[in-house]
C-alpha positions as CSV (number, residue, x, y, z in Angstrom):
1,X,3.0,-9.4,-23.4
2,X,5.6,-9.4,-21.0
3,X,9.3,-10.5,-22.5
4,X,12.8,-8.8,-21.6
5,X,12.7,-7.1,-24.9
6,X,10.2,-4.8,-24.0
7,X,11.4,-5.0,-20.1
8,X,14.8,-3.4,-20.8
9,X,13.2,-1.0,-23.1
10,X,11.2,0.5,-20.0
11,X,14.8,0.6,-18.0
12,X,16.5,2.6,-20.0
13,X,14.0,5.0,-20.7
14,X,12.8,5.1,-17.0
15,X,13.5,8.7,-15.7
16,X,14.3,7.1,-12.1
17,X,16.7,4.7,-13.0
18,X,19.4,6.6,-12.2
19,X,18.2,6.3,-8.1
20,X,18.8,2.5,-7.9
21,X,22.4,3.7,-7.9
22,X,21.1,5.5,-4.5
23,X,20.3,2.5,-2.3
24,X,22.2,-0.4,-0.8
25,X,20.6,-3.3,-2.7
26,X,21.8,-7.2,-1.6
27,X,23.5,-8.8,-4.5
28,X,21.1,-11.3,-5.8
29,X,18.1,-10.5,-4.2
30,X,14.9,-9.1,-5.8
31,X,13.5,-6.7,-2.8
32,X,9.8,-6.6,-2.6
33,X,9.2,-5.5,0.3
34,X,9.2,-2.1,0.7
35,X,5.7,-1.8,1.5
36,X,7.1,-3.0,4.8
37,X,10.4,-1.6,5.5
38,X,12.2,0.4,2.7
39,X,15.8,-0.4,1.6
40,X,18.7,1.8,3.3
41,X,20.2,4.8,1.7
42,X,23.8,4.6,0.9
43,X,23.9,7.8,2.5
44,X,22.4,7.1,5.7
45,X,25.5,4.9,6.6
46,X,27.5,8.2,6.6
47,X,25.2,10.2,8.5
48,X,24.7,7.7,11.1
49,X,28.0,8.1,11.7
50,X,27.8,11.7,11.9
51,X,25.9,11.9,14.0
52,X,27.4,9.6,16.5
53,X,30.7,10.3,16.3
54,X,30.8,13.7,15.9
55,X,27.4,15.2,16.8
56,X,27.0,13.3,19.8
57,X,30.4,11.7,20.7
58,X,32.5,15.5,20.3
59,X,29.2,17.6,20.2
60,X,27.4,16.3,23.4
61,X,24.5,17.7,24.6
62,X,25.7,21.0,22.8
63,X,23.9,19.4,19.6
64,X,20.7,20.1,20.4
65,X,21.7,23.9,19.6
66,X,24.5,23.4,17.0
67,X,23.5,20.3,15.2
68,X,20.0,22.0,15.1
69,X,18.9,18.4,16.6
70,X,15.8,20.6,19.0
71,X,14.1,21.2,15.8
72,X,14.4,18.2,13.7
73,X,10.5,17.1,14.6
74,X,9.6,20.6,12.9
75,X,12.4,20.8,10.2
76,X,11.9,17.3,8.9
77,X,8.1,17.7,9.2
78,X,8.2,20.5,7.0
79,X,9.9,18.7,4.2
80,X,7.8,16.0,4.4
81,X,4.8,18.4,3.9
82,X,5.5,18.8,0.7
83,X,5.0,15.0,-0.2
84,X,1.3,15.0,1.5
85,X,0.1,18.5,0.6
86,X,0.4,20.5,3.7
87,X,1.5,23.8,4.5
88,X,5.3,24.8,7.0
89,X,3.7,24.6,10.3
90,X,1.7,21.5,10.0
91,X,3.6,18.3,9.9
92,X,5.9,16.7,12.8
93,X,8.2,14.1,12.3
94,X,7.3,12.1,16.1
95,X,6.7,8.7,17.6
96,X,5.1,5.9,16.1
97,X,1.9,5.8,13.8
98,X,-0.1,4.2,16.3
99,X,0.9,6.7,18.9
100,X,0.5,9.4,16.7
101,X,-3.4,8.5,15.5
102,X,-3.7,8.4,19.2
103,X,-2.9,12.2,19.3
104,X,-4.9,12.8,16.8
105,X,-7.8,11.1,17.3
106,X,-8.0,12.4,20.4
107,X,-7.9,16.1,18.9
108,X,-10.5,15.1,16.7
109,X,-13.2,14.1,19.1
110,X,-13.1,17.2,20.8
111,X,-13.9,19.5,17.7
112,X,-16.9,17.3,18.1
113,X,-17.6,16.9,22.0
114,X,-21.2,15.8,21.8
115,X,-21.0,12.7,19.1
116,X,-19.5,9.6,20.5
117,X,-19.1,7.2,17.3
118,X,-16.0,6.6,15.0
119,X,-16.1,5.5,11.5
120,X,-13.4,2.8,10.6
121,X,-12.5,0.1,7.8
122,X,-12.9,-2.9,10.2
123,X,-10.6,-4.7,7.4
124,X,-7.5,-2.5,7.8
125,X,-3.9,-2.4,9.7
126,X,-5.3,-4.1,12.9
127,X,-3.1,-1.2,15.4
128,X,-5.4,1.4,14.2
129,X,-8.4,-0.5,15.7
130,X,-6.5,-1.6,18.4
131,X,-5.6,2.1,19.2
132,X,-8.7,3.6,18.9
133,X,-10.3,0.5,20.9
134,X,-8.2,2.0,23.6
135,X,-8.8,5.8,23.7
136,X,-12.3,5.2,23.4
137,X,-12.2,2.8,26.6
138,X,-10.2,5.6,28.3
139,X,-13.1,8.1,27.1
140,X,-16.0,5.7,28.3
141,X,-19.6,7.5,28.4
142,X,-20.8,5.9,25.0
143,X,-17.9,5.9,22.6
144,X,-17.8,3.3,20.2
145,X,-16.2,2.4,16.6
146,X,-19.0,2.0,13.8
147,X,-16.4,-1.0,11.2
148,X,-17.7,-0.3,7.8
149,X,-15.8,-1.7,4.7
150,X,-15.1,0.5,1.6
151,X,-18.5,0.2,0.0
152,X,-20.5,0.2,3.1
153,X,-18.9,4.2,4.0
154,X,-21.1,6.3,2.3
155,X,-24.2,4.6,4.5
156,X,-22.0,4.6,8.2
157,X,-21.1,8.2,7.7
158,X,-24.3,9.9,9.4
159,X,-25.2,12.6,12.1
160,X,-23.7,11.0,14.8
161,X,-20.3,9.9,13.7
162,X,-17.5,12.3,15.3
163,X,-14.5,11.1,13.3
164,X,-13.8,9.0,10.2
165,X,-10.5,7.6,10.7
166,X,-9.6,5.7,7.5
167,X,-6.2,4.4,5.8
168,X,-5.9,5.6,2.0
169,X,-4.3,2.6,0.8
170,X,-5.1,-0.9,2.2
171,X,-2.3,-2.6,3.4
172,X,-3.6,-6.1,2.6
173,X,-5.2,-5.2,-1.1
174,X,-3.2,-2.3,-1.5
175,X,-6.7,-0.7,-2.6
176,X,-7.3,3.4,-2.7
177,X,-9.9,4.9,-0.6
178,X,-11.0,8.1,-2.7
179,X,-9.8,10.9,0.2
180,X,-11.6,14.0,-1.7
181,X,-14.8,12.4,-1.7
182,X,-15.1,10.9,1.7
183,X,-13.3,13.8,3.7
184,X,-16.3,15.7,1.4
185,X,-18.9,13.2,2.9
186,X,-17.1,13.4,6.8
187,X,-17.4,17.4,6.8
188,X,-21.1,17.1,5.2
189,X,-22.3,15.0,8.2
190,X,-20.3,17.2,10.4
191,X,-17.7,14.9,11.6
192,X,-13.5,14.9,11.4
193,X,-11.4,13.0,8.6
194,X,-8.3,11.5,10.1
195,X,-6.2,9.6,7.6
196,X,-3.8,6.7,7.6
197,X,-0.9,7.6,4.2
198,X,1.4,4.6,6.0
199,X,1.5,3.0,2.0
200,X,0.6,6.2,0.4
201,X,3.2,9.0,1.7
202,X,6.4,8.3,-1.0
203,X,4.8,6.7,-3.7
204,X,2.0,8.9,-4.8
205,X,1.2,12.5,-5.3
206,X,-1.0,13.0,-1.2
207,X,-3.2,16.4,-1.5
208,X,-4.1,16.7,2.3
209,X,-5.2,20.4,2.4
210,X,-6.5,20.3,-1.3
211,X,-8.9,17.8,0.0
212,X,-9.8,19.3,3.1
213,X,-8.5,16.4,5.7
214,X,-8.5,17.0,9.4
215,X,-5.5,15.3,10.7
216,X,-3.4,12.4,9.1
217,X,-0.6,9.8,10.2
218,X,2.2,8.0,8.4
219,X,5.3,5.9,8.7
220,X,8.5,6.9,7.3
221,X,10.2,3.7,7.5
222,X,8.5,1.9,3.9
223,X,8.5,4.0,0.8
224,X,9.9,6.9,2.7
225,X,13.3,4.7,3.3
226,X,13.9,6.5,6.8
227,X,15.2,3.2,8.7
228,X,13.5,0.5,10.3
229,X,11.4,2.1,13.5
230,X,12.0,5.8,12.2
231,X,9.5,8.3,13.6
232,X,6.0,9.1,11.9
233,X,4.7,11.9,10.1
234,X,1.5,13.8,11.7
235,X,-0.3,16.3,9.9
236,X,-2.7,18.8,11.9
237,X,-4.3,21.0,9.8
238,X,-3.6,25.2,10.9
239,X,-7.6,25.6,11.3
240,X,-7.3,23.5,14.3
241,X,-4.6,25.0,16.2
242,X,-5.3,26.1,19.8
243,X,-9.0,24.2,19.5
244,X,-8.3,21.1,20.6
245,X,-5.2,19.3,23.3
246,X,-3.5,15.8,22.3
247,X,-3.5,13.9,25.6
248,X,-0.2,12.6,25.6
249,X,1.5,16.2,27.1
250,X,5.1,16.3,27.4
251,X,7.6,19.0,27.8
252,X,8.7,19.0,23.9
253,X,5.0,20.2,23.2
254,X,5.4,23.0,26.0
255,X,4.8,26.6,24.9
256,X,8.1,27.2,26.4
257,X,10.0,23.8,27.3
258,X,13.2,25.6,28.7
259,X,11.0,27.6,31.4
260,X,10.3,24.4,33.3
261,X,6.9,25.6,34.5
262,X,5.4,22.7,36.9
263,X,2.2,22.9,34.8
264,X,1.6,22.3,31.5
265,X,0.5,25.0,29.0
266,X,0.3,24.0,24.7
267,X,2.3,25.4,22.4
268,X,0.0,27.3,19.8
269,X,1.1,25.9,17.0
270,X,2.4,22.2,15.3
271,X,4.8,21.6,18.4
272,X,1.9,21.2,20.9
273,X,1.6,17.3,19.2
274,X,5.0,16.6,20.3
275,X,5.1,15.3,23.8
276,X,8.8,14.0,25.1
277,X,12.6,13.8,24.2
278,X,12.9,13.0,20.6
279,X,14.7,9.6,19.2
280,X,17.7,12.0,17.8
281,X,19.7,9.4,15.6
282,X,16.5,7.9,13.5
283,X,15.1,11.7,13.2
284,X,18.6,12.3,11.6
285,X,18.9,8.9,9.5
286,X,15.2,9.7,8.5
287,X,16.3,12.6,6.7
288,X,18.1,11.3,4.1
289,X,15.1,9.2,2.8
290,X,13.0,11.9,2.9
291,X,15.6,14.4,0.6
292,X,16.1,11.0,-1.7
293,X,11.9,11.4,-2.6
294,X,12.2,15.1,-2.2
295,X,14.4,15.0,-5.1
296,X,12.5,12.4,-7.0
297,X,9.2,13.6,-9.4
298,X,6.0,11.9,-7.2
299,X,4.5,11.9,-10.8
300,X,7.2,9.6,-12.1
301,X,6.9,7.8,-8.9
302,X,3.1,7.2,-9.7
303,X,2.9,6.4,-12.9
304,X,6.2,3.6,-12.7
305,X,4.2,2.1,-9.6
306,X,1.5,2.0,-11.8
307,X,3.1,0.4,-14.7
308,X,5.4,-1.9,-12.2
309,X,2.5,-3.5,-10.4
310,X,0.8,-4.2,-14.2
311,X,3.7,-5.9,-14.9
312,X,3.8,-8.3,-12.3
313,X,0.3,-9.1,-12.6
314,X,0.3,-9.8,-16.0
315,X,3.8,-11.7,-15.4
316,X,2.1,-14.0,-12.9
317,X,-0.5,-14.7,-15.1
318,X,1.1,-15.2,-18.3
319,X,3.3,-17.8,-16.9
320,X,0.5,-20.7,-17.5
321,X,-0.2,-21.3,-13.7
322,X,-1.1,-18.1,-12.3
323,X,-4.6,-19.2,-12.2
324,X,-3.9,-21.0,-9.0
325,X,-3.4,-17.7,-7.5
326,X,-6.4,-15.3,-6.9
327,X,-6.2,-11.5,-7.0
328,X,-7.2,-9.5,-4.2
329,X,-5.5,-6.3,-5.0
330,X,-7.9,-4.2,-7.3
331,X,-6.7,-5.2,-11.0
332,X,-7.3,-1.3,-12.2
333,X,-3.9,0.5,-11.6
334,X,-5.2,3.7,-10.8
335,X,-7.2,2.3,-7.9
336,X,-4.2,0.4,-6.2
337,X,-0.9,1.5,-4.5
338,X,2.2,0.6,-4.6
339,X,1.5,-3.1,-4.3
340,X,0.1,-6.2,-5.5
341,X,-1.6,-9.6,-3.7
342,X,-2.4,-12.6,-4.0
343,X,-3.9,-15.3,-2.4
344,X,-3.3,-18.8,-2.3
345,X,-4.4,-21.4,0.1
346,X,-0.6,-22.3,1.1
347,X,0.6,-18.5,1.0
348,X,3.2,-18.7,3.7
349,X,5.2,-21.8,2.2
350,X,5.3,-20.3,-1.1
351,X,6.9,-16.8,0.5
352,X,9.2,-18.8,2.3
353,X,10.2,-20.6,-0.7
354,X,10.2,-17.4,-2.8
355,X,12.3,-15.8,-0.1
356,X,15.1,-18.8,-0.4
357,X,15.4,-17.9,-4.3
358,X,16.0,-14.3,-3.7
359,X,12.2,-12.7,-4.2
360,X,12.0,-10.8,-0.3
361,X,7.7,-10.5,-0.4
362,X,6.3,-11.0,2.7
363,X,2.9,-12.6,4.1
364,X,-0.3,-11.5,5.9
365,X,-3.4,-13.8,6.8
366,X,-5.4,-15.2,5.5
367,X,-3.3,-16.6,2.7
368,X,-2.3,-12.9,1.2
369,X,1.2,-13.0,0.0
370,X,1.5,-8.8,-0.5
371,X,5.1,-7.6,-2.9
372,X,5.4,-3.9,-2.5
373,X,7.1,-1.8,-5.4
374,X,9.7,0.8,-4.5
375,X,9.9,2.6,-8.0
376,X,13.5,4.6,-6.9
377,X,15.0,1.6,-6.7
378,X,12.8,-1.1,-8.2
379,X,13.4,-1.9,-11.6
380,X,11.5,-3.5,-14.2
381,X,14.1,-6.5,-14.8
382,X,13.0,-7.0,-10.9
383,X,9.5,-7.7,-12.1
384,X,10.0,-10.5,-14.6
385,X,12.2,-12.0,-12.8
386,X,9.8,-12.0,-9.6
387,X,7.3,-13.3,-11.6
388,X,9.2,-16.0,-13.1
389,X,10.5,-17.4,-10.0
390,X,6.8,-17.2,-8.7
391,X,5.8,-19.6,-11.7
392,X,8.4,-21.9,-11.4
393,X,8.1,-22.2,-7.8
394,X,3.8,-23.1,-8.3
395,X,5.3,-25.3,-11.4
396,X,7.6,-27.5,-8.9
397,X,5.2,-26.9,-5.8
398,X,8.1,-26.5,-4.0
399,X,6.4,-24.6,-1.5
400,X,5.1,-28.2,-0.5
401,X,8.8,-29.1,1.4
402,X,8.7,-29.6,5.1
403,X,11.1,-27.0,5.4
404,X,8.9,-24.5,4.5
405,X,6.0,-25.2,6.5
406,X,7.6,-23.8,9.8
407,X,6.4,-20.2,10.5
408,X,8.7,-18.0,11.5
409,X,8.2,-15.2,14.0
410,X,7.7,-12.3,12.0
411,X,6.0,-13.0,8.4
């Protein structure tokens, strides 16, 4: 059973404590929420600075040679290889995740030129759909999305399915797909795997090549800590170099940018799925997230996100009124993320509530109120207190004020 006793046994013998002391952490606030935006680095104050008022303010456009800004996309991919399972040569740090699985997607369907469908968990982060929606459009002449839900895969995955474009962990649930099996099942009926790791990259071991998978995405901004908007990962596996083009061509994916040839011709490598001028300052504050995990063991990682998001469950439920809340995240650690939800019929006044008693969750229709574990800086005192603001808060009904029934922009 859940008590402090056994709660401040697992801090001091958690081998990432020590990374709390890494992170600028609000006095007084339990942060849940880094399945959303990660907490900031105390060290990406001083690079920020850095690199505005050196790099940029004394270094001008100069940098892009001596700060080695040109081939931060690359350098930082690289690094962040070694978190998903790729090789050097086959990650970019670039764009957005949505504009990114654009790229991809689109490299995808032409290993494939003659199949027109695309396999994907209607359930899932809506962008994804609403970018695919949109290429296919563009592409006309048949295309369509086949929505199948995790159990219904195995049947949508046929002969005439181009691409399966999936996202590893849910971001409502927080629910695993099994990648090994159904990038398996996509090469068997001849068709790509393209992967959403948005809540996987940063808090669990990612096996990318191991598993055979096509092209992947992810953010850098939740568990990777890189800043709110910082660029995405994408993955393009070395098989598929020089087969395929990403449509959105721009002079940073040039074979040979400084020539300033009027037409466009691909690098052969990674670089071709870069396309314009790269945001310099995030790519730079980026980094310092991504050396924190680099540092980090993604097997600790795992196993205290494993153990965290037990605790909070059976927290919630222990506390005599967590039967008012239902579970929508899978209850078996191994087959969730990072993350725990649940649902209640008045979801968004109890988050707002939570949030004015220091417990930052956030909220996702219908009803889902989703709190994320960050296990660098996350510790298990964070849990048991979480939980027991959460039961008091279903104790008082609180959540019932008037002030909490206005919804706010962003949820």
């Amino acid at each position: 059973m859940i008590n402090s006793d056994n709660i401040e046994q697992l801090d001091r013998q958690d081998p990432l404590a020590t990374y709390r002391n890494d992170f600028h952490l609000p006095s007084g606030l339990v942060y849940l929420n880094g399945n959303s935006l990660g907490a900031m680095p105390l060290k990406a104050v001083v690079r920020a600075r850095q690199v505005v008022e050196k790099e940029w303010a004394e270094g001008l456009i100069g940098s892009m040679n001596t700060a080695g800004w040109f081939d931060l996309p690359v350098s930082l991919g690289n690094k962040i290889a070694n978190l998903v399972g790729a090789d050097p040569g086959e990650v970019v740090l670039t764009d957005s995740t949505g504009i990114d699985l654009y790229k991809v997607l689109s490299a995808a369907l032409q290993l494939k030129p003659q199949r027109r469908v695309v396999v994907m968990e209607g359930s899932n982060f809506p962008t994804n759909n609403y970018m695919v929606e949109g290429l296919l459009e563009q592409l006309g002449d048949g295309y369509g999305i086949r929505y199948a839900e995790a159990g219904e895969l195995v049947q949508a995955i046929d002969d005439d399915v181009a691409a399966v474009c999936l996202t590893h962990v849910h971001y409502k649930t927080g629910g695993i797909l099994d990648m090994a099996r159904i990038t398996a099942l996509a090469h068997a009926a001849g068709a790509a795997a393209v992967w959403d790791l948005c809540h996987s990259v940063g808090t669990m071991p990612v096996e990318l090549n191991t598993c055979g998978v096509d092209f992947a995405v992810g953010c850098t901004y939740k568990y990777l800590n890189g800043g709110p908007g910082s660029p995405a990962m994408l993955f393009a596996a070395k098989r598929h170099h020089g087969r395929c083009r990403q449509p959105l061509t721009g002079w940073f994916g040039h074979a040979a940018p400084f020539d300033f040839d009027p037409h466009y011709h691909p690098a052969p490598d990674i670089r071709q799925m870069l396309s314009g001028t790269q945001p310099i300052v995030s790519l730079s504050i980026a980094e310092i997230g991504i050396d924190l995990m680099l540092s980090a063991n993604l097997g600790y990682i795992r196993d205290k996100a494993m153990k965290l998001t037990s605790l909070f469950i059976e927290g919630v439920e222990a506390l005599g009124r967590g039967n008012e809340l239902v579970l929508v995240s899978p209850r078996i650690a191994e087959h969730r993320g990072s993350q725990v939800s649940f649902q209640h019929d008045n979801g968004y006044a109890i988050v707002r509530a939570l949030h004015d008693r220091g417990v930052i969750c956030d909220y996702r229709e219908p009803g889902i109120m989703r709190f994320g574990f960050a296990p660098l800086y996350n510790s298990y005192a964070d849990i048991l207190h979480a939980a027991e603001i959460l039961g008091e808060i279903l104790k008082s009904g609180c959540w019932a004020d008037t002030c909490y029934q206005y919804r706010e922009t962003v949820t």
